[in-house]
C-alpha positions as protocol buffer text, in pm:
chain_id: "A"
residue {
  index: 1
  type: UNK
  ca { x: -1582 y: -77 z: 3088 }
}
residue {
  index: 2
  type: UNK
  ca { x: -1475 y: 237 z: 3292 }
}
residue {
  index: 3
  type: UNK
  ca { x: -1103 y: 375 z: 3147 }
}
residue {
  index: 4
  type: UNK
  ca { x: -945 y: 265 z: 3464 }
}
residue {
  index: 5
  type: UNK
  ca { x: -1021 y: -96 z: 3394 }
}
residue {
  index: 6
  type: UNK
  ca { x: -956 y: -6 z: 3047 }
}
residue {
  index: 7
  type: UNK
  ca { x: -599 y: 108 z: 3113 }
}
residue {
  index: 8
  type: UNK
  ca { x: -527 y: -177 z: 3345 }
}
residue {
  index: 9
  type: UNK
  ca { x: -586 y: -455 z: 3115 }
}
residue {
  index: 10
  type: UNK
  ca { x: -367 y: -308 z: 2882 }
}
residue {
  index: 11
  type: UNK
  ca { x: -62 y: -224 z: 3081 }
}
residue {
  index: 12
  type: UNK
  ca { x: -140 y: -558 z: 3266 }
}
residue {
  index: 13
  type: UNK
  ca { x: -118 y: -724 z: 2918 }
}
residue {
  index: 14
  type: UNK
  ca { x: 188 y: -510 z: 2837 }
}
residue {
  index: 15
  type: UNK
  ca { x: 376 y: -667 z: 3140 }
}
residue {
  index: 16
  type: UNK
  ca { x: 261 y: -1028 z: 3092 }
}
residue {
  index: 17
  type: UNK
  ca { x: 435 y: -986 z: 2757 }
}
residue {
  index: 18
  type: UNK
  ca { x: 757 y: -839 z: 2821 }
}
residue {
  index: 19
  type: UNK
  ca { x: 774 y: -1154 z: 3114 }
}
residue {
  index: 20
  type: UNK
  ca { x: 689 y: -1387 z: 2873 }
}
residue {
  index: 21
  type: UNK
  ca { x: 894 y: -1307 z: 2569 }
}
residue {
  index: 22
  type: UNK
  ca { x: 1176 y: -1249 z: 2793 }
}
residue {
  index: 23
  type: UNK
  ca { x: 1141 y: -1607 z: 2951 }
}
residue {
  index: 24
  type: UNK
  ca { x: 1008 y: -1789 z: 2623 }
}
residue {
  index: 25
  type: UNK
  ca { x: 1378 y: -1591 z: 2424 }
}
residue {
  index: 26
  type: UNK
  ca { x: 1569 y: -1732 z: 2668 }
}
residue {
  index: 27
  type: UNK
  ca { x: 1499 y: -2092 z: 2678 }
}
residue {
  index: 28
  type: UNK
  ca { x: 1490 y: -2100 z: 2307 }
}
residue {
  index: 29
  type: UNK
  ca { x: 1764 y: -2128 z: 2064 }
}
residue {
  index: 30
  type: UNK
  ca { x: 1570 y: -1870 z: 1813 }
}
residue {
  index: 31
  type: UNK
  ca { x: 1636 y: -1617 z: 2064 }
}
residue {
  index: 32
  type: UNK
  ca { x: 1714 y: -1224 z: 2039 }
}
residue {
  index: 33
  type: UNK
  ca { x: 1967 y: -1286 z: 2302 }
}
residue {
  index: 34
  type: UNK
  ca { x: 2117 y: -1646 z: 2202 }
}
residue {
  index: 35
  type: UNK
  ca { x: 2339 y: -1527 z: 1938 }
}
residue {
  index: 36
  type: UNK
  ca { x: 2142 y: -1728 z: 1676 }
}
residue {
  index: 37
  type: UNK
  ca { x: 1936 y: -1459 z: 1520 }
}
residue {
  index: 38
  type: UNK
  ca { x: 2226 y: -1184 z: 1488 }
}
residue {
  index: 39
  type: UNK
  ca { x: 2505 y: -1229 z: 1210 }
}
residue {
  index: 40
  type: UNK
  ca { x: 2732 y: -1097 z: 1487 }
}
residue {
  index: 41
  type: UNK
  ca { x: 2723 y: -1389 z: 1739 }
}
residue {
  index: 42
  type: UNK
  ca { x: 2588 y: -1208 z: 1997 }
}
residue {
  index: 43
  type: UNK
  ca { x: 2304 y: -991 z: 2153 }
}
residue {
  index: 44
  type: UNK
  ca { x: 2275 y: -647 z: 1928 }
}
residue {
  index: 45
  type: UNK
  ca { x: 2501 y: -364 z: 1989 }
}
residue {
  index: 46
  type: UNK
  ca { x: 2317 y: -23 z: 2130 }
}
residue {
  index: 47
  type: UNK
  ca { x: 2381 y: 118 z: 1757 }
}
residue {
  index: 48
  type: UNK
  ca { x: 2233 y: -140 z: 1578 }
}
residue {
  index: 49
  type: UNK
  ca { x: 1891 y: -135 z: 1379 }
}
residue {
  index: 50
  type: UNK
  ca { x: 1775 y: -428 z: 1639 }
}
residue {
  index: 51
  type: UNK
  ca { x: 1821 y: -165 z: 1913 }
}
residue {
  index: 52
  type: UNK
  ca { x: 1690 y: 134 z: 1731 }
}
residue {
  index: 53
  type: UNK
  ca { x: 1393 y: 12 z: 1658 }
}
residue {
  index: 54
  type: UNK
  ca { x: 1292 y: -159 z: 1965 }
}
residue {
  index: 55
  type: UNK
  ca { x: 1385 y: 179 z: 2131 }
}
residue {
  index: 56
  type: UNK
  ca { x: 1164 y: 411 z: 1859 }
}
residue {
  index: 57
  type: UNK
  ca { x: 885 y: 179 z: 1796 }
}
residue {
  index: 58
  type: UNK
  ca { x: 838 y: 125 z: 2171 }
}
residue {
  index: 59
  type: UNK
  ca { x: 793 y: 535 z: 2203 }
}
residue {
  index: 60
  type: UNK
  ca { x: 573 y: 509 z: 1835 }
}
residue {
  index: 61
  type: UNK
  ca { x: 337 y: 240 z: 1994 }
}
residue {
  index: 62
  type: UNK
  ca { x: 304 y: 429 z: 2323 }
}
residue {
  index: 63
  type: UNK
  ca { x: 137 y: 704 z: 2163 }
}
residue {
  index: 64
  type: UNK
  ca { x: -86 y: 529 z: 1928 }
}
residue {
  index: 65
  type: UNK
  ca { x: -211 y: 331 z: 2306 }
}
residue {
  index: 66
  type: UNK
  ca { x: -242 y: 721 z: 2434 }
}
residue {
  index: 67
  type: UNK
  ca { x: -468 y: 827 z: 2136 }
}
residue {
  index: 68
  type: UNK
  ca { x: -657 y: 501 z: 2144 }
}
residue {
  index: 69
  type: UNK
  ca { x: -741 y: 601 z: 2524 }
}
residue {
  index: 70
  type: UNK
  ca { x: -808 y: 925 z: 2471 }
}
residue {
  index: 71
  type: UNK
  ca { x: -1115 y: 857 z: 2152 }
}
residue {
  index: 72
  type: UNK
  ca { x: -1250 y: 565 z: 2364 }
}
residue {
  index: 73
  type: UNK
  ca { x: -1368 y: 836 z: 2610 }
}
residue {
  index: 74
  type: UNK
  ca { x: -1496 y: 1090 z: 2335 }
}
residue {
  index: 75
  type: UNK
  ca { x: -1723 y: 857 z: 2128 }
}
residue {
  index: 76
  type: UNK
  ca { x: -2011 y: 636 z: 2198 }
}
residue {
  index: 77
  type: UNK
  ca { x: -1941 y: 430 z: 1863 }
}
residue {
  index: 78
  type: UNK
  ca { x: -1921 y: 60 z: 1909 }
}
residue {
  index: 79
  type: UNK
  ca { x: -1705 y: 32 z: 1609 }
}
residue {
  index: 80
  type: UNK
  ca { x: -1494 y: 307 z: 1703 }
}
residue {
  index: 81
  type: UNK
  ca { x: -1400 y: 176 z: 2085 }
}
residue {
  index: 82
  type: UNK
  ca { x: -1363 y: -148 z: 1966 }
}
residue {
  index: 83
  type: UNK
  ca { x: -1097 y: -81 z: 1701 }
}
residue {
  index: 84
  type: UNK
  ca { x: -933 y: 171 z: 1953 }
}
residue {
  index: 85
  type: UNK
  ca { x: -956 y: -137 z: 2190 }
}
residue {
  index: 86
  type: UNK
  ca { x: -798 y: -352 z: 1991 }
}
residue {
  index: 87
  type: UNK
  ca { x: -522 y: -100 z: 1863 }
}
residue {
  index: 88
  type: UNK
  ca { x: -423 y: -50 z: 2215 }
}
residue {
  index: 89
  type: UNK
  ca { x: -414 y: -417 z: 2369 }
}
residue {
  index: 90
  type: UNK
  ca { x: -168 y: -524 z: 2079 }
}
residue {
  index: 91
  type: UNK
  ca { x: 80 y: -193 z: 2046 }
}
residue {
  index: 92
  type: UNK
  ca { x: 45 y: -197 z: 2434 }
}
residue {
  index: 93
  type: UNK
  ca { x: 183 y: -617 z: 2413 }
}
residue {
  index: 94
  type: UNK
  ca { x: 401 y: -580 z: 2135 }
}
residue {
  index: 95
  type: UNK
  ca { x: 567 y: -282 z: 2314 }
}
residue {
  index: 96
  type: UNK
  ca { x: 605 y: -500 z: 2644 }
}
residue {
  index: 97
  type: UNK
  ca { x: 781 y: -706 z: 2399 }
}
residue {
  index: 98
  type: UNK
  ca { x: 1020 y: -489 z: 2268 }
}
residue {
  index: 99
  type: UNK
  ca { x: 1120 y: -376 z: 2621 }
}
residue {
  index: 100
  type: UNK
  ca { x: 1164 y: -692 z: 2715 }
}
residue {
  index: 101
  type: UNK
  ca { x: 1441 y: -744 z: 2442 }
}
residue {
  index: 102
  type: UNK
  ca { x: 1589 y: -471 z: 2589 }
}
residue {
  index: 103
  type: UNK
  ca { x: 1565 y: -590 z: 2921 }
}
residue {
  index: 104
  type: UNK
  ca { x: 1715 y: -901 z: 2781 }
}
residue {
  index: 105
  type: UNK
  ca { x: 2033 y: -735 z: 2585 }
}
residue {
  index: 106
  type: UNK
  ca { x: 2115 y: -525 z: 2880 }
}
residue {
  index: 107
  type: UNK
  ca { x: 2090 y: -176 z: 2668 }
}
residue {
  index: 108
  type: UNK
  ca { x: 1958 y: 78 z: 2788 }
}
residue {
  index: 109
  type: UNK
  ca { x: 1533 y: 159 z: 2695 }
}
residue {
  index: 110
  type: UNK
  ca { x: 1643 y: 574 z: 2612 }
}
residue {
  index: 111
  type: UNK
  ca { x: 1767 y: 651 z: 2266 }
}
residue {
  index: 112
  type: UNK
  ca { x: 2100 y: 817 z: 2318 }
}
residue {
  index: 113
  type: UNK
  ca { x: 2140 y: 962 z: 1950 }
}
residue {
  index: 114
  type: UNK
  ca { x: 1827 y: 1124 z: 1730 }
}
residue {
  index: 115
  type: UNK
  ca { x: 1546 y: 926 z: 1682 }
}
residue {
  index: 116
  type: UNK
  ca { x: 1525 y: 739 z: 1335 }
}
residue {
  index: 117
  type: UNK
  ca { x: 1936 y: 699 z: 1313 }
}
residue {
  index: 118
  type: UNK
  ca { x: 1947 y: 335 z: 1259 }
}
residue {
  index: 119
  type: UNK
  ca { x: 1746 y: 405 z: 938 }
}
residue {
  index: 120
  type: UNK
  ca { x: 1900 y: 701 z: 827 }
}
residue {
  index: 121
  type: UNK
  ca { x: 1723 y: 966 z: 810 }
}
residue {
  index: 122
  type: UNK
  ca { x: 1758 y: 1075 z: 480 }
}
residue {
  index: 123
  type: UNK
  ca { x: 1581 y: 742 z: 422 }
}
residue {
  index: 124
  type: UNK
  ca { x: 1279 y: 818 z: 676 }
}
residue {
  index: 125
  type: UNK
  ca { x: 962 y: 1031 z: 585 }
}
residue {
  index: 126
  type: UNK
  ca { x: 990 y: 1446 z: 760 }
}
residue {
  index: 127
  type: UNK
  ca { x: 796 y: 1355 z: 1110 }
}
residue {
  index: 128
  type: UNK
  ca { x: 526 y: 1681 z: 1128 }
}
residue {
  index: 129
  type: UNK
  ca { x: 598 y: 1971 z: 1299 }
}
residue {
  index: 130
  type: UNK
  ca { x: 642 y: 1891 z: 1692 }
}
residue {
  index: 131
  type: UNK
  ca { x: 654 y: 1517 z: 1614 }
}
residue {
  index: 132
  type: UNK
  ca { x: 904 y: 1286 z: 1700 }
}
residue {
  index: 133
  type: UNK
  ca { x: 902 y: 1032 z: 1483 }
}
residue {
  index: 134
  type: UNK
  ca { x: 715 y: 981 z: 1102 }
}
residue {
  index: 135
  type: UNK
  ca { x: 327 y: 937 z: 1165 }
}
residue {
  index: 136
  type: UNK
  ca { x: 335 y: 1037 z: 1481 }
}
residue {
  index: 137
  type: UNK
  ca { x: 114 y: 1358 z: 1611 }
}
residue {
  index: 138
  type: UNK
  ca { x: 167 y: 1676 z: 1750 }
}
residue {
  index: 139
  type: UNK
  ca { x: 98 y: 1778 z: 2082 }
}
residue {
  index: 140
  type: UNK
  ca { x: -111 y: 2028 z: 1980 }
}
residue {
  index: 141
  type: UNK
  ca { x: -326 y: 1733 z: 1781 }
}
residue {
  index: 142
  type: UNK
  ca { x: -340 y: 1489 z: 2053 }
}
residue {
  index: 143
  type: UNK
  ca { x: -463 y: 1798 z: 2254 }
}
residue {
  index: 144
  type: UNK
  ca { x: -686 y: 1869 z: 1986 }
}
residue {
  index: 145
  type: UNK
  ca { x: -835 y: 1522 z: 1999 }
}
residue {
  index: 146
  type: UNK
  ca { x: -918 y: 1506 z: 2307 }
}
residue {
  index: 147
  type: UNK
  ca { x: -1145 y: 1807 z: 2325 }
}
residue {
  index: 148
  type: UNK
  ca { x: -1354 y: 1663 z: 2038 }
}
residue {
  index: 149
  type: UNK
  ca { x: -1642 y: 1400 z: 2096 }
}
residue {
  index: 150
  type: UNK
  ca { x: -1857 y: 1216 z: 1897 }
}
residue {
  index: 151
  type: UNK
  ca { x: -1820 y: 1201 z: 1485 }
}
residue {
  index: 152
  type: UNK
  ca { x: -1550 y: 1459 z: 1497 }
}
residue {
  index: 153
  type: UNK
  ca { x: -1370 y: 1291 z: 1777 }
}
residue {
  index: 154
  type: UNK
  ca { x: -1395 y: 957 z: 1535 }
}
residue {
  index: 155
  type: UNK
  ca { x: -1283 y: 1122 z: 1257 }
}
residue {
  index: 156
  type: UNK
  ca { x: -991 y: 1303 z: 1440 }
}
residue {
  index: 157
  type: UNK
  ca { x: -875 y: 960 z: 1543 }
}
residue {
  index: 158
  type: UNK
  ca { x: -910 y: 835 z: 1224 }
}
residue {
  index: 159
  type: UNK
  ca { x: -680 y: 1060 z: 1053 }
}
residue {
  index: 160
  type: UNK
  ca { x: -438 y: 1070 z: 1334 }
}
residue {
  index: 161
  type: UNK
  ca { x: -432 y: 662 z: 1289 }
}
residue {
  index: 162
  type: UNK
  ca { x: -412 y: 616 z: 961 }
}
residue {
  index: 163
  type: UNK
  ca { x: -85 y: 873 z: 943 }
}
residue {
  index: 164
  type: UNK
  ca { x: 34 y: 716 z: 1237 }
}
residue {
  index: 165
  type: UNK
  ca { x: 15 y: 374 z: 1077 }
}
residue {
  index: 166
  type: UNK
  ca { x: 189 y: 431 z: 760 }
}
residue {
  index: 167
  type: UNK
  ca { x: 500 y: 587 z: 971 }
}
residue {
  index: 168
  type: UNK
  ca { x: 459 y: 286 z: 1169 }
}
residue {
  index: 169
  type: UNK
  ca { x: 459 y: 78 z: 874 }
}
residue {
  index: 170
  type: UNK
  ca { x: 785 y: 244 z: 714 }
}
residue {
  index: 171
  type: UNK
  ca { x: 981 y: 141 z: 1068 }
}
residue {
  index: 172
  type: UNK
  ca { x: 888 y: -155 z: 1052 }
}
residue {
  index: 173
  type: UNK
  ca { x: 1014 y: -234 z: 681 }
}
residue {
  index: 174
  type: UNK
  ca { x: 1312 y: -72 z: 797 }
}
residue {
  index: 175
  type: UNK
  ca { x: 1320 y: -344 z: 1063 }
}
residue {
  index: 176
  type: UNK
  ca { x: 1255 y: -610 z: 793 }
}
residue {
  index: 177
  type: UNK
  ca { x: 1535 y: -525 z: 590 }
}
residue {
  index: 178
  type: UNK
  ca { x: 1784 y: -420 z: 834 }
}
residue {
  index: 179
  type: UNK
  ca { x: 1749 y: -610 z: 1170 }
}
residue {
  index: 180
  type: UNK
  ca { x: 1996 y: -938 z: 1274 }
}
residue {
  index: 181
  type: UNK
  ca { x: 1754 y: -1093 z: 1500 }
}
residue {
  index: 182
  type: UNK
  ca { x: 1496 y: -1318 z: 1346 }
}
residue {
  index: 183
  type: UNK
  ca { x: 1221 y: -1269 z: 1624 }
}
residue {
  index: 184
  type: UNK
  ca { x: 1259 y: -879 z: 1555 }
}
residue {
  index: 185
  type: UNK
  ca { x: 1265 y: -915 z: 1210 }
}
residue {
  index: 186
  type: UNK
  ca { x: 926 y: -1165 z: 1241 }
}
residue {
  index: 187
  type: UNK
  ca { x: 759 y: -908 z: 1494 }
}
residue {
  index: 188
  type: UNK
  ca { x: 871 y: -636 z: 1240 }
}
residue {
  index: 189
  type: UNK
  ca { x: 682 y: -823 z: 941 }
}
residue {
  index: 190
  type: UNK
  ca { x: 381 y: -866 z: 1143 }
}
residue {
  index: 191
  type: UNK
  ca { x: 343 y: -515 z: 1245 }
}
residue {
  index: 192
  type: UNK
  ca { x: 357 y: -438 z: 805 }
}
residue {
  index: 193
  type: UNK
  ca { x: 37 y: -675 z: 758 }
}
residue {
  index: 194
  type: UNK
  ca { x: -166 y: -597 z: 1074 }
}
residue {
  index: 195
  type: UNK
  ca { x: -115 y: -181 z: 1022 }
}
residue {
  index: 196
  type: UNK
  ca { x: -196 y: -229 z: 635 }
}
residue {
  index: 197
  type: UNK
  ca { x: -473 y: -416 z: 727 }
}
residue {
  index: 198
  type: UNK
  ca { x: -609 y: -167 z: 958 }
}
residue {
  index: 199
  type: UNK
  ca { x: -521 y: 147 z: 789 }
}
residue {
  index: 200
  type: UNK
  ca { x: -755 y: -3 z: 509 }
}
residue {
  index: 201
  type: UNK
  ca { x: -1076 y: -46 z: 753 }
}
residue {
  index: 202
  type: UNK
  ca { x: -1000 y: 325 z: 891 }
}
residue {
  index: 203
  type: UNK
  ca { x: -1031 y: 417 z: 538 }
}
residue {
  index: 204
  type: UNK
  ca { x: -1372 y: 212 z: 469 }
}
residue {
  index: 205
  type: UNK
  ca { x: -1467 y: 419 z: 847 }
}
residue {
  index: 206
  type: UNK
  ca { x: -1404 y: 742 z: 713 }
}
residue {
  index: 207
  type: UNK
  ca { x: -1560 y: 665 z: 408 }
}
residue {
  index: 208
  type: UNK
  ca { x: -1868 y: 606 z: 575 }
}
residue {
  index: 209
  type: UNK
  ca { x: -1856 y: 874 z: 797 }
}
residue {
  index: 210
  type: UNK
  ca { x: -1809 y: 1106 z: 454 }
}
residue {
  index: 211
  type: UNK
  ca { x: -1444 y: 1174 z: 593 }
}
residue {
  index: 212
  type: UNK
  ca { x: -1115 y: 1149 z: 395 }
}
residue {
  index: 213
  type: UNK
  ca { x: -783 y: 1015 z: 523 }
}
């Protein structure tokens, strides 16, 4: 599969999902925008954890679909492109998703205060130099990873992943314990088990590639 067609399925995926959750929350009383899920009655505010995290994780998952791209072009690896693959067709969906709820509350898709403020930041891990957000890489790594090929390109990705995962995985807790709206705080939960799931077959990967996280 060239990247073009590549790319295409998963933005075309991304879009089915934000038109799907945003027609299946609206004809159902479980809804992010029914008043149901939120203690306050009503669709989130733009302050509240519901909207911060939509907002940050949307920007968190678009990179880890960037870095998926870019190691599906460097390596060869069957095992590799498929994880990438996979990686990128379900951040790609559940970031349709998110946008969607956005969509749906009428807020607006742009953080308008620091990134991480609906956690607290005191609460967050530092992001790395040049990041934005905890796990996520630098410039200069994503760079970095795409002038690699092969092992070190796997490897790189790896790595990159793995960190990427577990700041992943700390949003989404935060989501867990501080969203209103039950479909958030479901998607939230399920983001926890898939990413620990996954950041313990990158670690089998690099173990067999004589790599450490």
């Amino acid at each position: 599969m060239r990247r073009t067609d590549w790319l295409i399925g998963a933005v075309a995926g991304a879009v089915l999902a934000a038109g799907g959750i945003t027609a299946a929350v609206a004809s159902t009383d479980d809804s992010p925008g029914s008043g149901s899920g939120s203690a306050s009655g009503g669709a989130p505010s733009s302050s509240s954890a519901d909207a911060g995290f939509a907002r940050d994780m949307s920007v968190h998952h678009q990179q880890a679909v960037e870095m998926s791209y870019v190691v599906r072009d460097r390596t060869e690896n069957e095992e590799i492109r498929r994880l990438a693959y996979d990686i990128a067709q379900t951040q790609a969906n559940q970031r349709g998703m998110m946008l969607g709820w956005l969509d749906l509350w009428e807020l607006p898709k742009v953080s308008e205060g620091p990134p991480m403020a609906w956690m607290g930041m005191s609460e967050a891990p530092s992001p790395g130099e040049g990041s934005l957000m905890p796990g996520m890489a630098t410039n200069a790594q994503m760079k970095r990873l795409g002038e690699l090929n092969g092992r070190a390109a796997e490897v790189s990705y790896l790595r990159l992943m793995t960190t990427h995962h577990k700041g992943g995985i700390h949003m989404a807790q935060g989501c867990v314990e501080r969203c209103e709206v039950d479909a958030e705080r479901r998607l939230a939960q399920g983001m926890v088990e898939s990413q620990e799931s996954e950041v313990a077959l990158m670690t089998t990967l690099l173990k067999k590639r004589g790599a450490k996280p």
